[in-house]
C-alpha positions as CSV (number, residue, x, y, z in Angstrom):
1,X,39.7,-123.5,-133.9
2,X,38.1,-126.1,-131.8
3,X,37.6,-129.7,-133.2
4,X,33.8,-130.8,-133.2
5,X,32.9,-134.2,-132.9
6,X,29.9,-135.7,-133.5
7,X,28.9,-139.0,-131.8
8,X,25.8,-141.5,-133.3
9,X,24.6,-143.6,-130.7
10,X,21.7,-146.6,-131.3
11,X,20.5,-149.5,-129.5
12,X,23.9,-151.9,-130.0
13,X,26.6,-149.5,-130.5
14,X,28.2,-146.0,-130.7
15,X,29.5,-144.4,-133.5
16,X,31.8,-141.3,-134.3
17,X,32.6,-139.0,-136.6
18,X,35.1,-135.9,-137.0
19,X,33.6,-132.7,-138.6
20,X,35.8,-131.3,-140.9
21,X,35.3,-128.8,-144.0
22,X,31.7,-129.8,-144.5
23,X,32.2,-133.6,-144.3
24,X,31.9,-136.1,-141.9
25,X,34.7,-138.7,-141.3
26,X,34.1,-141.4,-139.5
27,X,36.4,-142.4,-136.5
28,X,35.7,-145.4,-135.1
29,X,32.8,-147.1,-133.3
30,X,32.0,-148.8,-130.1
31,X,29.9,-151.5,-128.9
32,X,28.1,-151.7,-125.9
33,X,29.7,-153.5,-123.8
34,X,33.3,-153.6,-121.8
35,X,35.6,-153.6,-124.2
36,X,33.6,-150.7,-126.4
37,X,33.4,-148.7,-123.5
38,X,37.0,-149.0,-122.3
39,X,38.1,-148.3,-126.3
40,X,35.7,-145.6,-126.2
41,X,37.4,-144.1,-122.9
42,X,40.8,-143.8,-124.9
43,X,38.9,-142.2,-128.2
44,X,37.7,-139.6,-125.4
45,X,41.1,-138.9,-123.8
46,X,42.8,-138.7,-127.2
47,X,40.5,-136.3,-128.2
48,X,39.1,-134.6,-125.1
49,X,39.7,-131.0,-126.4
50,X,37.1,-131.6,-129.2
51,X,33.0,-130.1,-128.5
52,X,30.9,-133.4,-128.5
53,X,27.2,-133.6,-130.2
54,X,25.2,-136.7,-129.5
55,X,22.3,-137.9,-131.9
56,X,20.5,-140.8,-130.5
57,X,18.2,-143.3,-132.2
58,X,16.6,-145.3,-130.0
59,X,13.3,-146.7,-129.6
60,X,12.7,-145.6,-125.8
61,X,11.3,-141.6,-126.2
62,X,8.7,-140.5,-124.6
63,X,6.2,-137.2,-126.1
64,X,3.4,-135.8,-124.2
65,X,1.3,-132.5,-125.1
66,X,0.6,-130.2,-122.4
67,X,-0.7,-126.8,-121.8
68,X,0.3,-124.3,-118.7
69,X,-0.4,-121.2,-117.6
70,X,1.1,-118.6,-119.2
71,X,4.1,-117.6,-117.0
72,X,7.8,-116.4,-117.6
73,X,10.9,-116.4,-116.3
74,X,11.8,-118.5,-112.8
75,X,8.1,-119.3,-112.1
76,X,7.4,-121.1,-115.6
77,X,10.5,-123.4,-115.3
78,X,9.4,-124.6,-112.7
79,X,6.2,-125.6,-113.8
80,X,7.7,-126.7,-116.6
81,X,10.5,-129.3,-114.5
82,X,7.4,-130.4,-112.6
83,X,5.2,-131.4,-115.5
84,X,8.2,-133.4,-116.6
85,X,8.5,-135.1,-113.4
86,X,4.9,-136.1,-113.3
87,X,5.2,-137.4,-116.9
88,X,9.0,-139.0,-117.2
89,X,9.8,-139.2,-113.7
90,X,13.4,-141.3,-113.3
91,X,15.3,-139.7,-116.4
92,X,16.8,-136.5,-116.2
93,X,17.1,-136.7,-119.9
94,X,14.1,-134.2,-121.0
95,X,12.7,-131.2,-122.7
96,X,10.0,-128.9,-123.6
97,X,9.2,-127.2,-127.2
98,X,7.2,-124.3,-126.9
99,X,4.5,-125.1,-129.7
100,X,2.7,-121.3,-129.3
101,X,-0.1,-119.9,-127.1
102,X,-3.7,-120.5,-127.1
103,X,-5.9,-118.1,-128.9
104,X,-8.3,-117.0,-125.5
105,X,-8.4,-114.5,-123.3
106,X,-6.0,-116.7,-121.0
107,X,-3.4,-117.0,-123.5
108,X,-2.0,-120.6,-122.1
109,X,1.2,-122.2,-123.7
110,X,1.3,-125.2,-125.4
111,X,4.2,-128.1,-124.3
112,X,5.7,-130.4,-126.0
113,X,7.1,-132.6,-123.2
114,X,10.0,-135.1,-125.0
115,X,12.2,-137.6,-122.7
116,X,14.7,-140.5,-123.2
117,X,12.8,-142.7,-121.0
118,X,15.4,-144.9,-120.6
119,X,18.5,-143.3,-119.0
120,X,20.7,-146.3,-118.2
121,X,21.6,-147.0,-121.7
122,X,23.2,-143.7,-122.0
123,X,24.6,-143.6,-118.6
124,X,27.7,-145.4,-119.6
125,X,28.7,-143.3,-122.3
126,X,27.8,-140.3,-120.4
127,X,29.7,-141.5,-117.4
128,X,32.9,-142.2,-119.7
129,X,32.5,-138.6,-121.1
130,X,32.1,-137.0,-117.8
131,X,35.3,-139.0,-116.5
132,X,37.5,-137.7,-119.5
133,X,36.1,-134.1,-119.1
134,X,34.7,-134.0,-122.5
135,X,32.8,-130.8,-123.3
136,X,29.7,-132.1,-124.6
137,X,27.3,-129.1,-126.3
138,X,24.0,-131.5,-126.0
139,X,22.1,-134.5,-126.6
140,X,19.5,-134.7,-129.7
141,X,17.4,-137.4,-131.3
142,X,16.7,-138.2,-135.1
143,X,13.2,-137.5,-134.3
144,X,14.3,-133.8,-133.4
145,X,15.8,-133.2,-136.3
146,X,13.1,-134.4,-138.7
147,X,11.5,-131.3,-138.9
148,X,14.2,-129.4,-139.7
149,X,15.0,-131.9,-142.5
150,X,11.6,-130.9,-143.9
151,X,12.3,-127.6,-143.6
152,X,15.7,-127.6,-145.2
153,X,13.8,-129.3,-148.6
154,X,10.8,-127.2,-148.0
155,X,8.2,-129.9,-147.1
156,X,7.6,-128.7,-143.8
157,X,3.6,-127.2,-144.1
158,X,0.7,-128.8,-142.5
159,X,0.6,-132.1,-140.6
160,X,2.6,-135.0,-142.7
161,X,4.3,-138.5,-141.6
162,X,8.2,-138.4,-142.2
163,X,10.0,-142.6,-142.5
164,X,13.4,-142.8,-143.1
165,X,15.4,-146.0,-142.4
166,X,18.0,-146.0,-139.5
167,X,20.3,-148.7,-138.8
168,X,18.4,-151.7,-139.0
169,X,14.4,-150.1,-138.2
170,X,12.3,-147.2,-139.5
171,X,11.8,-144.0,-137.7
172,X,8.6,-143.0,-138.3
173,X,7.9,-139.8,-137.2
174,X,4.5,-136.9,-137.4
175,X,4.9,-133.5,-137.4
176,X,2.9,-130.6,-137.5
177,X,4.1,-127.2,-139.0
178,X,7.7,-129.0,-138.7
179,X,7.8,-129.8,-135.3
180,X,7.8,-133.4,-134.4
181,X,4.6,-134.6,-132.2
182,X,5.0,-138.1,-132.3
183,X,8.0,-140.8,-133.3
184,X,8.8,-144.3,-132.9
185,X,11.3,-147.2,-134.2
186,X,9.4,-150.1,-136.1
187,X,12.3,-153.2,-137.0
188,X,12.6,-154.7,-140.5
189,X,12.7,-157.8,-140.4
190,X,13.6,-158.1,-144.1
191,X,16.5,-156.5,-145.1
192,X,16.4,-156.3,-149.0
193,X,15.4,-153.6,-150.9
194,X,11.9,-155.0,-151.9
195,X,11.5,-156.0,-147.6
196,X,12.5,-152.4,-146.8
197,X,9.4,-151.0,-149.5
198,X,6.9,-153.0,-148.3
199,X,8.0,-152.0,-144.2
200,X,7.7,-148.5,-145.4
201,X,4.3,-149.1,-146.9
202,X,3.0,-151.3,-144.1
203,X,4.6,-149.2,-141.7
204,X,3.0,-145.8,-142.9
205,X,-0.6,-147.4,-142.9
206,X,-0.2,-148.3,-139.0
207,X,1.1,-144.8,-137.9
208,X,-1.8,-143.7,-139.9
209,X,-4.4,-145.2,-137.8
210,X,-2.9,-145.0,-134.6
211,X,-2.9,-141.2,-135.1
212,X,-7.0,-141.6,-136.0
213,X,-7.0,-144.0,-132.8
214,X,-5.1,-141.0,-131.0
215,X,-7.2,-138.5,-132.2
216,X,-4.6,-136.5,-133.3
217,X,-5.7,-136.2,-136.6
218,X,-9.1,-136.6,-138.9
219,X,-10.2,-139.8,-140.2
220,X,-10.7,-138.1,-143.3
221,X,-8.2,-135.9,-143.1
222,X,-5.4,-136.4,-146.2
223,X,-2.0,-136.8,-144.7
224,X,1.2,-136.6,-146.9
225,X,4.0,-138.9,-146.1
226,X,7.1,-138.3,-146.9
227,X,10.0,-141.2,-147.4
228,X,14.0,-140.7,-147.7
229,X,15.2,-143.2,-149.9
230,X,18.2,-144.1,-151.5
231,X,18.9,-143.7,-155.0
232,X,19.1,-147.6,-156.3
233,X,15.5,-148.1,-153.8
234,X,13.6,-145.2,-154.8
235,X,11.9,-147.4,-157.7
236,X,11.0,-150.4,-155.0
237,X,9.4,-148.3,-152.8
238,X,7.6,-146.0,-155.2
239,X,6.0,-149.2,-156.7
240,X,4.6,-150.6,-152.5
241,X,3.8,-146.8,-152.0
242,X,0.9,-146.0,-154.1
243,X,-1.3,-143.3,-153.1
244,X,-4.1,-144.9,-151.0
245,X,-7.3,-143.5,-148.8
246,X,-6.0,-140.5,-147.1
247,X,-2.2,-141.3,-147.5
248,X,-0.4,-139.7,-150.4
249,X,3.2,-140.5,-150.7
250,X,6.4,-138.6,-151.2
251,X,9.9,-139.9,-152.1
252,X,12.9,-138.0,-151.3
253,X,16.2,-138.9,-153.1
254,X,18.9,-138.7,-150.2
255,X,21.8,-137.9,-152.8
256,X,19.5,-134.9,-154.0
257,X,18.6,-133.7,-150.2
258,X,22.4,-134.4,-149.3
259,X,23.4,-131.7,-152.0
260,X,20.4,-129.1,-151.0
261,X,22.0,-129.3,-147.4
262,X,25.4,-129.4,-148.4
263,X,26.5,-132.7,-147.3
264,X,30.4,-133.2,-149.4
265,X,29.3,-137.2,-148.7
266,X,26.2,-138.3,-149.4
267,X,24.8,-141.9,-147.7
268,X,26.2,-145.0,-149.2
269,X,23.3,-146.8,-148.1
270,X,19.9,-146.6,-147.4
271,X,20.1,-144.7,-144.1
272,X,19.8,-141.8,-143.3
273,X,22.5,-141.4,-140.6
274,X,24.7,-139.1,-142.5
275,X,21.6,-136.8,-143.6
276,X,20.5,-135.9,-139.4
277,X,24.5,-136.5,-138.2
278,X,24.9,-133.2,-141.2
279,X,22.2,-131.2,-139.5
280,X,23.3,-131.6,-136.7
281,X,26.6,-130.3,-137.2
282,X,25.4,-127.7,-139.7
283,X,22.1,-126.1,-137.2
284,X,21.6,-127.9,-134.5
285,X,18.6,-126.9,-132.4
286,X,17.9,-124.7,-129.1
287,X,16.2,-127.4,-127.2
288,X,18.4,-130.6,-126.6
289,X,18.0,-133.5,-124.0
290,X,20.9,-133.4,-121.7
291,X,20.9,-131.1,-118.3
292,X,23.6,-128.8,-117.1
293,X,25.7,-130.9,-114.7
294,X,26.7,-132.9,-118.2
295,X,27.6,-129.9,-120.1
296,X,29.4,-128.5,-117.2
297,X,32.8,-129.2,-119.2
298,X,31.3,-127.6,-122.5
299,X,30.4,-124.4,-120.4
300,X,33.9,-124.4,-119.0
301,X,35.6,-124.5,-122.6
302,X,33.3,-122.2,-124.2
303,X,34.4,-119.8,-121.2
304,X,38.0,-120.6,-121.7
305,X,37.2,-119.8,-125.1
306,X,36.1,-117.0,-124.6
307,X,38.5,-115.4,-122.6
308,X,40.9,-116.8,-125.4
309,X,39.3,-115.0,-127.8
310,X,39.3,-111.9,-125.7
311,X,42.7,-112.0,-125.1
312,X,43.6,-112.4,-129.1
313,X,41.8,-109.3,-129.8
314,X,43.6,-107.9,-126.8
315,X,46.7,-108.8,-128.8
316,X,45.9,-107.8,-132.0
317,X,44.4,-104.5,-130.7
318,X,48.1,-103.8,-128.9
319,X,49.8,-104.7,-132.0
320,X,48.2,-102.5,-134.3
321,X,48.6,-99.9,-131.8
322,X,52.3,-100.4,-131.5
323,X,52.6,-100.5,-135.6
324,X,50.8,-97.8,-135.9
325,X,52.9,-95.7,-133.4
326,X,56.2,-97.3,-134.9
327,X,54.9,-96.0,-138.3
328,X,54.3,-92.3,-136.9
329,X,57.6,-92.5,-135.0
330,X,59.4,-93.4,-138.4
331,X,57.8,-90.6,-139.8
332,X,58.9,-88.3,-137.4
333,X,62.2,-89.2,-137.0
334,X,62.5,-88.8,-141.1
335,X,61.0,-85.4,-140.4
336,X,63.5,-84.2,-137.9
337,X,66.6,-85.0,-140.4
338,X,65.0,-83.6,-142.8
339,X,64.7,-80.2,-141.0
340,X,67.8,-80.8,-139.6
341,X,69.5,-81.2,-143.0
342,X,67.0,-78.3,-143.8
343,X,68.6,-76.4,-141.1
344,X,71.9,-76.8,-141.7
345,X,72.0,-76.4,-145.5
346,X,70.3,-73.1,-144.6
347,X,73.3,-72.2,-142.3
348,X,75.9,-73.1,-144.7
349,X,74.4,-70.7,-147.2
350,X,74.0,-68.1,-144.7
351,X,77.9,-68.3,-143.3
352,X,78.9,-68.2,-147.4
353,X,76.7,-65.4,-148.0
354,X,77.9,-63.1,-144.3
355,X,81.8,-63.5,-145.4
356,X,81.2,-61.7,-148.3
357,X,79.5,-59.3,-145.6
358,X,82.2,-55.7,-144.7
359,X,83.5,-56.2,-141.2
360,X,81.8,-53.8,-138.6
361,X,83.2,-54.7,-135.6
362,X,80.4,-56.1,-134.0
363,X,79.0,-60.1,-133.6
364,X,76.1,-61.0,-135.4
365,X,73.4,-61.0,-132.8
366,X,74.3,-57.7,-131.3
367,X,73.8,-56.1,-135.2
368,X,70.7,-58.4,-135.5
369,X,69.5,-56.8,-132.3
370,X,70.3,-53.3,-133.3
371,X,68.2,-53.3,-136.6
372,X,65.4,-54.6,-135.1
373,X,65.2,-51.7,-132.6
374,X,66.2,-49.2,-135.4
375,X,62.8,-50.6,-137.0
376,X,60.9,-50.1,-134.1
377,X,62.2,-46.8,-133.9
378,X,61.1,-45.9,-137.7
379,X,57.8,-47.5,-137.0
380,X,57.1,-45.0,-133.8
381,X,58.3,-42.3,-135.7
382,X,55.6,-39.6,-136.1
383,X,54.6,-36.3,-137.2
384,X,52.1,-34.4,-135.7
385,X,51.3,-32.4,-139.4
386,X,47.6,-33.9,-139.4
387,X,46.4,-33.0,-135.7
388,X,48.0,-29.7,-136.4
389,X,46.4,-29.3,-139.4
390,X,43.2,-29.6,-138.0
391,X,44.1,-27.2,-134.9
392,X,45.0,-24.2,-137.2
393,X,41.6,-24.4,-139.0
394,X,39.9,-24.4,-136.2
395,X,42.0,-21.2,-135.2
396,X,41.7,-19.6,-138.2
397,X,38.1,-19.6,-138.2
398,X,38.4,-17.7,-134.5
399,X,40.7,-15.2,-134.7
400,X,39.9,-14.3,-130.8
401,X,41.8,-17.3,-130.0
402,X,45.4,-16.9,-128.8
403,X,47.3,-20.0,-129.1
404,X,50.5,-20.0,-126.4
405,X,51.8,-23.5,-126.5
406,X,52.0,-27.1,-127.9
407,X,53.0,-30.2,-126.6
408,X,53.2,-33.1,-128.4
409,X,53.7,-36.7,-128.0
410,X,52.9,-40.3,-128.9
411,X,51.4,-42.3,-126.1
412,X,51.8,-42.0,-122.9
413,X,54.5,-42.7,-120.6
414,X,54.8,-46.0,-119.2
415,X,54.8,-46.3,-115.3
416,X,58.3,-47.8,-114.3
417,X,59.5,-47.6,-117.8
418,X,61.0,-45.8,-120.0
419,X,59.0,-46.6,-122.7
420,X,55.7,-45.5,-123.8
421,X,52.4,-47.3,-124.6
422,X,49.4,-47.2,-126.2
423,X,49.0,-46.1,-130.2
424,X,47.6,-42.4,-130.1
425,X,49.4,-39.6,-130.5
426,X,48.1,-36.7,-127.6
427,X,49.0,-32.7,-127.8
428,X,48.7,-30.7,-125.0
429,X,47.1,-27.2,-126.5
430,X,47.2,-23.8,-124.0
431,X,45.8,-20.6,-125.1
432,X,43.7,-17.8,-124.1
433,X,40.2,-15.7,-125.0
434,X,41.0,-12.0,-126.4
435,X,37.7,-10.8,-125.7
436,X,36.3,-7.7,-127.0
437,X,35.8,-4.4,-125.6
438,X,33.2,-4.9,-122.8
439,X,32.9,-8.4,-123.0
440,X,30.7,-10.4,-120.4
441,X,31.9,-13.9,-119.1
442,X,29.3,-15.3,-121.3
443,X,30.4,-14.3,-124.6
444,X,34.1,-15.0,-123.4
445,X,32.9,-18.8,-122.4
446,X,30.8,-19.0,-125.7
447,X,34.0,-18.1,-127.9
448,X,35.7,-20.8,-126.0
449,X,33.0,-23.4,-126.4
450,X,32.9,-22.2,-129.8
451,X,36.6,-23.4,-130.8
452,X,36.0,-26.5,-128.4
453,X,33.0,-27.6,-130.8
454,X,35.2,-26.8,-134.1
455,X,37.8,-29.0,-132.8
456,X,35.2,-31.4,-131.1
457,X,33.6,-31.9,-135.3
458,X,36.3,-33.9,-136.5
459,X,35.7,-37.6,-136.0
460,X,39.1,-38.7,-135.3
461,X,40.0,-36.3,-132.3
462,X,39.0,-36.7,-128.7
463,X,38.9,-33.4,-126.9
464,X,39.1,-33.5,-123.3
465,X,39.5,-29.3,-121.2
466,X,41.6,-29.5,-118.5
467,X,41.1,-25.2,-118.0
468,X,38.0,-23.3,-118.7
469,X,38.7,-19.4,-119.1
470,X,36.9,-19.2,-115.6
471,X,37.1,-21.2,-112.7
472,X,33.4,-22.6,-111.9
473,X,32.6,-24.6,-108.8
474,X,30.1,-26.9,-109.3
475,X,26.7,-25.8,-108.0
476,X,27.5,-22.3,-108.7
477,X,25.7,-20.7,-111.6
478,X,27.5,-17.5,-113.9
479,X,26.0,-13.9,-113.2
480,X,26.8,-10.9,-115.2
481,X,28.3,-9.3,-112.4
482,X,31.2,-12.0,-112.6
483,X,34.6,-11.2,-113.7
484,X,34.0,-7.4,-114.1
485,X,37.8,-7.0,-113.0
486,X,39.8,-7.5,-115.8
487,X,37.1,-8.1,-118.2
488,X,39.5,-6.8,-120.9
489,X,42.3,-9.1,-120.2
490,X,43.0,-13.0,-122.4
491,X,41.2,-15.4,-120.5
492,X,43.4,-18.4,-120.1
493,X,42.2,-22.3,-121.1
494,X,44.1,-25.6,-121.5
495,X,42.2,-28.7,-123.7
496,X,44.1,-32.2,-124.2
497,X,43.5,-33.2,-127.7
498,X,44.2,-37.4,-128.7
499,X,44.2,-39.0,-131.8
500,X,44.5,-42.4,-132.4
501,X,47.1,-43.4,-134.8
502,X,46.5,-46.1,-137.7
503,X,48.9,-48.8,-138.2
């Protein structure tokens, strides 16, 4: 897991801190100057695989409230980097908060232009990070965060002025709906507890009325103001912080906020360093202050991350594949010696059980062989008692029916075979018509359609005539004349009779 890094830079010096298990731990710190810059230089190259956050206090920011069309994509940044260049031209060091659209028909955006008006004093440390190829994530300022601290101890309604003491000044800050409008640094001059109570309350009364003088709130409008305090001051500076006019006063114990955010070491002090420095690492915000040529190394390592990543869950995907198909291998292999065993337990038995077997004079396949044709044989095997029972009903029912011959078979042969096919059994029936005394063709062909019908009212045969007693061509009708000769003699007929066979 990557190292983060957090680095707390104010007017004299620069100060950082490791990020581990929920707790800050501080490193070292540098001054401005040669010597801090060159120590500063080492700290980076010692450590130049760690992301970078830095939190700036310092008095220099810049905060202007704008409103633009509304626009997307391409064409609204570049209003946007234009109205920052008209108001902060010189530091590349800006932003814009979105603050919401206008309620008209033309929908414009409100801007919150921010800049660190004063880019040489970060240049230095910038330079020295850009030299070591430090991945720095962003720059952010303790007037940024000051909304969010709200937020986090659910303060953050409505307008309200936020003072908390940094270093050796007061950040005094407004905000509106938890986003920071205004902020500036005011020094204390007195450094004691009761000094530092009486800046907060003398400090709060002039912020008030440069906001009237602004117009950026009512004169009668009641403003809350809120005050991070350390445990030890909290009864100082509730006693020079009465509620007064429109200002009504709010003390927040850092040791209590430090445990609602989670911070494992609260401040020692009466800053409130450790407090924003804990945000910071915890949630820090979208919008941050440096471009993207100096978070060109932080885009590179969150790409080599990335493909890192990537390439772990590559790994991890092949190795569960290969455990899984090591498993099922096992699995088989087990399998096959168990059949095998299987197999040749089975064959063991079987060689005990065929010695006891008499001696025929024949191997074991060749008798294996024979059997199963002897069963196919038995399972052919037929009678043709039902199709013949059937055919000498039918024939005792027409006694005028001579019956000459029978052929039987099963199937029928197979072409280039010697076999047969099919599963019906088929007998060829020939016979002739002893007509009566002065018989016409008609009566002789009705007798014969007669026993064809008989036969013909059993469901299971299939009767097809292959002879009629006469020979009639198609398109020839039968006359009485016909067949005169011989009228007297058996009129001879041939019928095919099937019937399928059930298994």
């Amino acid at each position: 897991m990557i190292a983060r890094r957090l680095l707390y830079l104010n007017t004299h010096r620069l100060s950082a801190y490791a990020w581990r298990h929920g707790k800050l731990q501080p490193e070292d710190s540098f001054e401005n100057g040669a010597e801090g810059l060159e120590r500063f230089r080492s700290y980076l190259e010692a450590n130049r695989r760690s992301h970078f956050s830095l939190l700036a206090n310092v008095a220099e920011e810049g905060h202007v409230l704008e409103t633009i069309p509304f626009l997307k994509g391409g064409d609204r940044q570049a209003l946007i980097t234009r109205k920052i260049g008209q108001h902060f031209l010189g530091t590349p060091l800006a932003t814009a908060f979105p603050l919401g659209y206008e309620k008209g028909r033309r929908r414009n955006e409100k801007l919150l232009l921010s800049a660190l008006t004063n880019p040489g004093h970060f240049d230095p440390w910038l330079q020295r990070l850009q030299e070591a190829e430090a991945p720095l994530a962003g720059i952010y300022t303790v007037a940024q965060l000051g909304g969010q601290l709200l937020r986090k101890l659910g303060h953050a309604q409505g307008r309200c002025l936020l003072l908390s003491q940094q270093d050796h000044s007061i950040r005094e800050s407004y905000l509106a709906d938890g986003q920071t409008l205004f902020s500036r640094m005011a020094p204390i001059t007195d450094s004691s507890i009761a000094g530092i109570a009486s800046s907060f309350a003398a400090e709060a009364g002039k912020l008030h009325q440069y906001l009237i003088g602004q117009r950026l709130i009512g004169r009668d409008e009641k403003l809350p103001v809120f005050i991070v305090a350390y445990p030890p001051a909290i009864p100082a500076i509730d006693n020079a912080c009465p509620d007064r006019g429109q200002l009504s006063f709010s003390i927040i114990d850092s040791h209590q906020a430090a445990g609602k955010l989670g911070l494992r070491s609260p401040p020692e002090d009466n800053r409130s360093d450790y407090l924003f420095l804990h945000l910071l690492a915890t949630a820090p915000p979208r919008q941050q202050f440096a471009d993207e040529p100096l978070r060109h190394d932080y885009r590179l390592s969150q790409l080599r991350q990335g493909l890192l990543a990537a390439g772990l869950v590559g790994l991890l995907g092949g190795l569960l594949f290969t455990a899984k198909e090591a498993f099922d291998t096992r699995a088989l292999r087990q399998e096959t010696l168990a059949l095998r065993a299987g197999e040749a337990d089975l064959n063991w038995r079987y060689q005990e059980i065929s010695a006891t077997f008499p001696q025929i004079g024949i191997d074991t396949d060749t008798l294996r062989r024979l059997t199963s044709r002897q069963t196919e044989f038995a399972r052919q095997q037929r009678q043709p008692g039902p199709l013949y029972q059937v055919l000498s009903r039918a024939l005792d029912q027409m006694p005028n029916i001579q019956l000459e011959s029978i052929e039987w078979r099963i199937g029928r042969p197979n072409a280039g075979n010697s076999g047969i096919e099919g599963n019906e059994e088929i007998a060829l029936i020939k016979a002739s018509v002893i007509p009566p005394r002065a018989a016409t063709p008609r009566q002789i062909l009705a007798s014969f359609e007669q026993f064809t019908e008989r036969l013909k009212a059993n469901p299971d045969l299939a009767l097809k005539v292959l002879q009629q007693p006469f020979d009639l061509e198609s398109g020839r009708s039968l006359r009485g004349g016909d067949g005169d000769d011989g009228a007297s003699e058996p009129k001879a007929f041939a019928v095919e009779l099937i019937r399928n066979i059930t298994p």
